[in-house]
N, C-alpha and C positions, 0 to 999 in steps of 0.2 A: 276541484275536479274529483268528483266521487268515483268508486268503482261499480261501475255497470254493467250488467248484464241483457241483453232480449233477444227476444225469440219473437220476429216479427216485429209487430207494436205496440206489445208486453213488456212491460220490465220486472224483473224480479228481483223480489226481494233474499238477500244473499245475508246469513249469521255471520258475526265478526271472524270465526275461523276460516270459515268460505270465501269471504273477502281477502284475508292475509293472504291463504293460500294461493286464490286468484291472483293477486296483483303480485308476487313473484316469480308467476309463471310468466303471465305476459310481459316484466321485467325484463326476462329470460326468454321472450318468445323463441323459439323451433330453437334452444338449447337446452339440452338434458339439466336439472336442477335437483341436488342430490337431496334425500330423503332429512339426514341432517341440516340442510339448510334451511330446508321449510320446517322441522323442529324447533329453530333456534329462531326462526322471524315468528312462530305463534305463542311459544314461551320464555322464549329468553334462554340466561344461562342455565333454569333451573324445571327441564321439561320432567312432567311425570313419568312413572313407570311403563306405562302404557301409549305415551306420546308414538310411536313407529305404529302402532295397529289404529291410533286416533287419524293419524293422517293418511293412513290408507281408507280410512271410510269418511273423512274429508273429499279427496278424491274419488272416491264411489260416489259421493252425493252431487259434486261436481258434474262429474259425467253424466248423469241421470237429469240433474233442476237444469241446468244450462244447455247442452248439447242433444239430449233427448234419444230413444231407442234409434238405432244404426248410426251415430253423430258421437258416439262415446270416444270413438279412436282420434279425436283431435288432441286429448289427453291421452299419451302414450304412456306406458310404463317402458323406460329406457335404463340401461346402468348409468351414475348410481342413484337412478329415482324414477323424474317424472318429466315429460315434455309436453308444451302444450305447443300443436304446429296451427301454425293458423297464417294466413295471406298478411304483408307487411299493410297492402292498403287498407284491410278492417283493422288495423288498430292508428287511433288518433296522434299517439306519440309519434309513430315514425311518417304520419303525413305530415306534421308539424315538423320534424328531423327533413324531412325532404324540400318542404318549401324553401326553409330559411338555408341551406345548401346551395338551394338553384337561386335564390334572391342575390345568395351573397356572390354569385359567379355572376348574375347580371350586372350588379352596382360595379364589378370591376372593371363589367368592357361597355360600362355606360348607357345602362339600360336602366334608369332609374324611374320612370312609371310601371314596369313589368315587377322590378323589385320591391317597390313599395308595394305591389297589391299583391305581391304571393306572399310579403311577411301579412301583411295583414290579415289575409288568408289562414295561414301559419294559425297567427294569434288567435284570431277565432273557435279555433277548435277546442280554445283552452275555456274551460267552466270554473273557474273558483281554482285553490288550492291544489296543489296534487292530493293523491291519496286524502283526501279529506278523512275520510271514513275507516279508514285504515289505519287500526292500532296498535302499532309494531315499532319499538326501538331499532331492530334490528333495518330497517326499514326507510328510515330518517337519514340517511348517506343518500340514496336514492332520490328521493322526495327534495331537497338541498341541491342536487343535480338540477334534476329538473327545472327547479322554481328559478336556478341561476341561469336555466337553457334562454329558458321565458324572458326572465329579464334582460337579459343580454341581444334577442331577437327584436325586445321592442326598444331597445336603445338603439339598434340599429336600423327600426323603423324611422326611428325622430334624426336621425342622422340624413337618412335618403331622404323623410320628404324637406328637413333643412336645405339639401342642399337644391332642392325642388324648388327654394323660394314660398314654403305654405305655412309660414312662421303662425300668420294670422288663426289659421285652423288650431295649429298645435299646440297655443298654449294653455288653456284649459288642460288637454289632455295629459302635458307633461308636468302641469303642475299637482297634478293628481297622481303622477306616478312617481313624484320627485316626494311628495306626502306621504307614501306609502313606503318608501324607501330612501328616507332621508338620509343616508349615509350612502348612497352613491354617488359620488359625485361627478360621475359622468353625466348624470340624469339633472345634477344641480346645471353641469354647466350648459345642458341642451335649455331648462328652464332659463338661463340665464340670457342666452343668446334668442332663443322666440320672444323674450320682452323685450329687449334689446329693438329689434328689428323692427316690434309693435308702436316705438315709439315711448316705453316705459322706462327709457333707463335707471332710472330713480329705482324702482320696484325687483333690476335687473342687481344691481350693487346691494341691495338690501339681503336678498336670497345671498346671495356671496358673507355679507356681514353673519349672518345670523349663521351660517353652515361653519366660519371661522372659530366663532362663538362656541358650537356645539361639539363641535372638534374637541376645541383646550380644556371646556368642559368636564368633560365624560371620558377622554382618551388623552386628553394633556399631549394634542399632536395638532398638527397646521395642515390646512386643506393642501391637496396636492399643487405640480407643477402645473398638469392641467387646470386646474380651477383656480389659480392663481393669474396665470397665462391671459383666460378669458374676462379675469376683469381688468386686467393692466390694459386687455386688447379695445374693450368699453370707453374705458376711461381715454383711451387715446379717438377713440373712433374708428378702429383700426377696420381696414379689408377683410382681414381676416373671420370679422361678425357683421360685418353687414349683409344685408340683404344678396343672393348672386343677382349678375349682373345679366345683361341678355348673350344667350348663348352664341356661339360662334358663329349660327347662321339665322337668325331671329325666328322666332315664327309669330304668323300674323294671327290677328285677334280672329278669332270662329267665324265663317263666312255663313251665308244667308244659306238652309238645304234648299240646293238642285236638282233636281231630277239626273241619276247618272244615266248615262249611255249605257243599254244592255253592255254585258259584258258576258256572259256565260252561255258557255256553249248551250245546245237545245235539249228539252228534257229526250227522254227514250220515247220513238214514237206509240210505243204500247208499252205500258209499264206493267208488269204482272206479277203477283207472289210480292211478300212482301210488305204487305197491308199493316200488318205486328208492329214492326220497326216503324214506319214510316208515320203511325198515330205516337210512336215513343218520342221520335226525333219532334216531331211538330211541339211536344209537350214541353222536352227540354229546355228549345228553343226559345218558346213564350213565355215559361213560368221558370223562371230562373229560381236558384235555391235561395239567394238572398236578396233583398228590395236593393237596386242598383245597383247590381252585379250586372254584368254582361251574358247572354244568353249563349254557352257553350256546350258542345255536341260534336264526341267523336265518335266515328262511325268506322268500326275496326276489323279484318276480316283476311283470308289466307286471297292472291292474286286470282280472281274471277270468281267471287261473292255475290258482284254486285255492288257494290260500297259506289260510284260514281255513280253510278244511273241513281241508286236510293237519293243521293246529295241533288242531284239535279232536279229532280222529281219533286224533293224537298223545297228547293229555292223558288223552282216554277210556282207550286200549290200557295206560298208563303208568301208570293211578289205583291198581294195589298196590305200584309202585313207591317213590311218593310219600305214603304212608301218613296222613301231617297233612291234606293235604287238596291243593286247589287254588284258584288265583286269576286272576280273569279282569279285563280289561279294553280298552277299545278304544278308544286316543286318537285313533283318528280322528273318533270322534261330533262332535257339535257343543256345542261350548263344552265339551269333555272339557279337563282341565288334570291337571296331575302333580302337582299339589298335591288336588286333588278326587280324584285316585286312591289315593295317602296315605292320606286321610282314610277312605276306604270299607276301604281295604285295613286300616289301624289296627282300624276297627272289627268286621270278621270276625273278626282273630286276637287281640283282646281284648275285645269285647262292646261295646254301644254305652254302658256309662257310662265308658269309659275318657277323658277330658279328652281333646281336640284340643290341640296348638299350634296356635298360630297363623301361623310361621314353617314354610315347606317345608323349608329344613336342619332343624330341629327332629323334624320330622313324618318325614320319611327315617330319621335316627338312631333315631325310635322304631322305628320299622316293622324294621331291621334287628336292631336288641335283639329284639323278638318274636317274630322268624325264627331265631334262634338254638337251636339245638337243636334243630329242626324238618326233616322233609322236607317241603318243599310244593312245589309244580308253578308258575308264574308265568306265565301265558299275557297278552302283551302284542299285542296286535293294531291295526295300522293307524297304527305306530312310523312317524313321518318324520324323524326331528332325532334320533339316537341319544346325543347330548350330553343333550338335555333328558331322555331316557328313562333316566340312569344310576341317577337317587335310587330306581328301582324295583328294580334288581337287587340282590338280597341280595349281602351280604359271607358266605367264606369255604364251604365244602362243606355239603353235606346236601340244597340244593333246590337247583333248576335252573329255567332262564328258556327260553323261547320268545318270539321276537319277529319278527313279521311285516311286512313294507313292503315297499311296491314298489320301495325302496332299499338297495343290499346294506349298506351301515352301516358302512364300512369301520373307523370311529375305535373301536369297540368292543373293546377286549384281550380278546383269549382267544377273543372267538364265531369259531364256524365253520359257513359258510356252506350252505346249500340254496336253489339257485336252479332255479327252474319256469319252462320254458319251453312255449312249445305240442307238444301231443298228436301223437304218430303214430298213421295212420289206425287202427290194429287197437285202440288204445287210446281214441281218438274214438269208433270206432262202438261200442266194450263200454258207452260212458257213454251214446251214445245209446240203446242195447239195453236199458240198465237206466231209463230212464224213459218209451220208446215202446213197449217189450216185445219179445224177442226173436225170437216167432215174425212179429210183422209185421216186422220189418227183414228179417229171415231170407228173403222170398217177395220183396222187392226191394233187396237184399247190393249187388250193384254201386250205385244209386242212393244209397244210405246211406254208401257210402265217397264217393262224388264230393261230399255234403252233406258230411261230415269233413272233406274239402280246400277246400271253399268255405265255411267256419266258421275255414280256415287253422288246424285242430286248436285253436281256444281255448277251455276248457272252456266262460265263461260264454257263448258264441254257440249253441255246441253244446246248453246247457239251455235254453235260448231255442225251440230250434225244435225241440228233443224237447219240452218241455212244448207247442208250439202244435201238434205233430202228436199229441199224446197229447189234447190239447182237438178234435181234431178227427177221430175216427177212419175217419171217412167220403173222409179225405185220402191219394189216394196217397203215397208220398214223395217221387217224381219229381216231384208240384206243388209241393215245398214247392223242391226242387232248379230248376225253373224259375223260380219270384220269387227266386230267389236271384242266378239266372245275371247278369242286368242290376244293373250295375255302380252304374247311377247310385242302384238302388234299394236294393239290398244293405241298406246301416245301418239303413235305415227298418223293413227284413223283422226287423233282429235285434234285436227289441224285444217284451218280454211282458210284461205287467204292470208291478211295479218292476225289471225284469230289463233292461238295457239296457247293449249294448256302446261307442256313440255317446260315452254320458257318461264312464266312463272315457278314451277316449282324448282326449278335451276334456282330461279332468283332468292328465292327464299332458305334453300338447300346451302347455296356459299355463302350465306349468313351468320351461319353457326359454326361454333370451333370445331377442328378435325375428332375432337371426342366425341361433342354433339352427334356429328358425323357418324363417326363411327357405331356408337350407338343404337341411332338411328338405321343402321344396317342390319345390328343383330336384333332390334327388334322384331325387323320385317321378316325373320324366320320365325318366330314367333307361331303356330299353330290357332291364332286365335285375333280378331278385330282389335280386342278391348285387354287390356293389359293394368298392371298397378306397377306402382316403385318400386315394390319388394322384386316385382320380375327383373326388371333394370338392375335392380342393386344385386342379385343371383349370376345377369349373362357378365357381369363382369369385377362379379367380387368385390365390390367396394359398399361404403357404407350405404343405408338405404337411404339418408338426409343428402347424400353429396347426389345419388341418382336421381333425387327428388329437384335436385338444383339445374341439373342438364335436364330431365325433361321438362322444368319450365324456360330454359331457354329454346326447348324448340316448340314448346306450345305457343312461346312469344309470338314467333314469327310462323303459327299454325300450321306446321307439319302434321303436330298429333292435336289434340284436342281433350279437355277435358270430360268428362261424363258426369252429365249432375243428375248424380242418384243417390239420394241420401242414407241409401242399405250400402251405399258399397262407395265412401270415400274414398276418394285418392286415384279412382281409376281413372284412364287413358284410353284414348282409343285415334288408330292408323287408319285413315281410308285406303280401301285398296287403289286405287291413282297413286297415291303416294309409295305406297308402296312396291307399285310398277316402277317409278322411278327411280327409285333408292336401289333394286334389283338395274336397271338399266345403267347408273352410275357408278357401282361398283363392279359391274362388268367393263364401262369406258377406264376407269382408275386402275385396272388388271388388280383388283383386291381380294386376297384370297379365301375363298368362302369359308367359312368359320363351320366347324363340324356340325354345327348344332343345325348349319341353312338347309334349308328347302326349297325344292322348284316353286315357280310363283305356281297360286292356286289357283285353277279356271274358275270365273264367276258366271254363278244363274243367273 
């Protein structure tokens, strides 16, 4: 695993200094890494005279070949050096660090086809050696880490799918990594036990003989308790290495595809705006990143984006694609549980007298057995906990998932993301045109964009006040844009029936810690839309890495949003909605306005 660099679909080529330097930044990602330490990983104990001003135009050449004019400031100069701040999801180590985390919380509450395919996941991302290319002593603790990370993650692959019963598949593969690393003997005795099971014991006791052998050898030491363990356990025939047995509740061999019964509710009867995502989503879905991977797609966005209608809209257009049928569900409901979805799911794609388990590991492994051979569509709607939502995605190719939350879901392997942000005006007023009707917008066109920008382009405000001028035709549109204008009334106006903007951003607002909160307050005085960290880290004195850390947890759940402009990283930006709310919360909370606040400001 080399160090690499691109820009787009470029790669570049980095000198051996550039490289060192590079890879104990990103060692160290978003922590300050002192100017001596990267002296001592390019030279050793014996840096030239000039080593402090060589590494400062290391890091000028850095910023310039990699990052590019306005992209410099990802490389910070920090006391006592240098930072490099970058997203945890663009670097591969800590996707790798994340999978094998959440596999190993699965295997313990017996989620063992979810944990085999995020370690294997995991492992994938790894390309040869660490640091391949990287020639640095100092450096080699690091690189030892790692390679022990690796190894240790795919030990614990051959361990899940052992206990899987896929001895057959494994043993090629662990006999190759038992070759590679002969002196683990964790890895001899997974080799030991897949031939075992194959029917090899002979072949199985031989690896045992020969690892005893190379022991007294070379180390004048006896294989351990465990590799001792496994072949007394052999030679007895013991439980403990044979093959497992059928699970507590059996599951039956792959059933013939049926056509399921609709399931999902009906798409939106006029889908509008949107067109962008909705050719993304089809892509993801189809063209998965790896040949027999499962086709995943989450679709992420603050409460009234849009995210269901796009999901629905998706499944409808998809339904010849997906030939078996579709499946729908939405953990957001109340007292929805992923064990209750199991169950309803079991019994579409097997009829309701098929037996329940009673255990959700159970009920998952069914459900995956019955997907097998199958195309079906999985539409998961109002996803919060992407952990808890794994036992629902099918193992291996043919169907594909859809999952919606107003959280991008980062821990999921393999999904790739669709995030909805608010409408631009031409795209606002088409939604409003499609439910107030065309020729009246058409006769007041300016009024109806300036409603767009005082809805701040979010669809569900925007059907809010199309359907109350569509209830009231006798309404110019300019009335509706004057209850708009006053600020203080604003949220009250965006309200129709169960249609209500207010309630979402409650829901997203008790989300976040009372600092988030808090924050989140003194930003909205603020004189200005679009803000950076450094402003954050000014209204309350703290470091600017630790405000960088609270406004991504309210970007998480889209209070604020990022700005992608590559002159001006790091900024932020508040929609005024949100910021109506945040003024209307800290008036319910009696919270005392901070000298720096300001009246909310009327909007054009």
């Amino acid at each position: 695993m080399e160090v690499e660099a691109n820009i787009g679909s470029v790669s570049l080529v980095l000198g051996p200094r550039l490289r060192i330097v590079l890879a104990v930044l990103l060692l160290n990602a978003n922590r300050a890494v002192s100017t001596e330490r990267l002296m001592e990983a390019v030279w050793g104990d014996t840096p030239p005279v000039t080593a402090r001003s060589q590494i400062h135009i290391v890091i000028s050449m850095l910023r310039r070949e990699i990052f590019g004019p306005g992209r410099e400031e990802m490389i910070r100069t920090q006391t006592p050096g240098y930072l490099i701040k970058i997203s945890p999801e663009d670097l591969d180590l800590h996707q790798f660090e994340k999978c094998v985390a959440t596999a190993r919380l699965l295997r313990r509450s017996g989620e063992l086809n979810q944990a085999s395919n995020l370690l294997r996941a995991g492992l994938n991302l790894w390309r040869g050696a660490p640091l391949a290319d990287v020639q640095s002593l100092r450096l080699q603790a690091g690189v030892t880490q790692m390679t022990e990370s690796r190894l240790a993650a795919l030990e614990d692959l051959f361990d899940v799918d052992l206990e899987l019963g896929r001895h057959h598949q494994l043993v090629a593969e662990v006999a190759a990594a038992a070759i590679e690393n002969p002196h683990r003997e964790r890895l001899l005795a997974q080799q030991m036990i897949a031939l075992f099971r194959t029917g090899r014991q002979a072949e199985a006791l031989a690896v045992y003989r020969e690892a005893r052998q190379t022991l007294l050898t070379e180390h004048g030491l006896t294989p351990s308790d465990q590799l001792r363990a496994v072949e007394s356990a052999i030679l007895r025939n013991d439980k403990s290495v044979r093959a497992p047995s059928a699970i507590e509740h059996p599951v039956p061999a792959p059933v013939a595809p049926t056509l399921l019964p609709p399931s999902l509710p009906a798409p939106p009867a006029k889908f509008v705006g949107c067109a962008g995502p909705l050719r993304r989503l089809h892509d993801l879905l189809l063209k998965p990143p790896n040949t027999g991977s499962v086709g995943l797609g989450v679709v992420s966005g603050r409460a009234g984006t849009g995210k269901t209608a796009l999901v629905l809209q998706a499944a409808y257009q998809l339904r010849d694609r997906f030939t078996d049928g579709r499946l729908y569900a939405d953990l957001g409901a109340e007292n929805a549980s992923v064990s209750q979805v199991l169950g309803q799911f079991i019994i579409a794609l097997a009829g309701p007298d098929r037996p329940l388990p009673d255990r959700q590991a159970h009920r998952a492994q069914l459900y995956r057995t019955l997907l097998a051979g199958r195309r079906v569509l999985v539409v998961l709607d109002g996803v919060e906990d992407e952990v808890e939502a794994l036992p629902l995605i099918p193992a291996g190719s043919g169907s594909a998932v859809i999952l919606a939350s107003r959280r991008r879901l980062p821990v999921l392997a393999g999904a790739r993301q669709v995030n909805l942000g608010m409408w631009n005006v031409d795209d606002g007023y088409a939604l409003l045109a499609s439910i107030v009707g065309p020729q009246r917008l058409a006769a007041e066109r300016e009024d109806a964009r300036r409603l767009v920008r005082l809805c701040d382009g979010l669809p569900l405000a925007l059907k809010v006040v199309g359907n109350r001028l569509a209830a009231r035709p006798h309404w110019p549109v300019a009335r509706m844009v004057d209850r708009l204008l006053d600020d203080r009334d604003r949220l009250d106006e965006l309200a129709y029936q169960d249609m209500t903007v207010r309630e979402g951003l409650a829901r997203e607002y008790e989300e976040v810690s009372p600092t988030a909160q808090s924050m989140l307050r003194s930003l909205a005085t603020l004189p200005m839309e679009e803000f950076r960290s450094s402003d954050a880290g000014h209204l309350f004195d703290m470091a600017e890495a630790e405000a960088e850390d609270i406004l991504a947890s309210l970007a998480e759940v889209n209070l604020i949003e990022t700005v992608n402009n590559e002159t001006t990283p790091g900024l932020f930006r508040m929609w005024q909605l949100v910021r109506l709310f945040v003024y209307e919360r800290a008036a319910e909370d009696d919270v005392a306005p901070d000298a720096r606040m300001a009246e909310p400001r009327p909007t054009a």
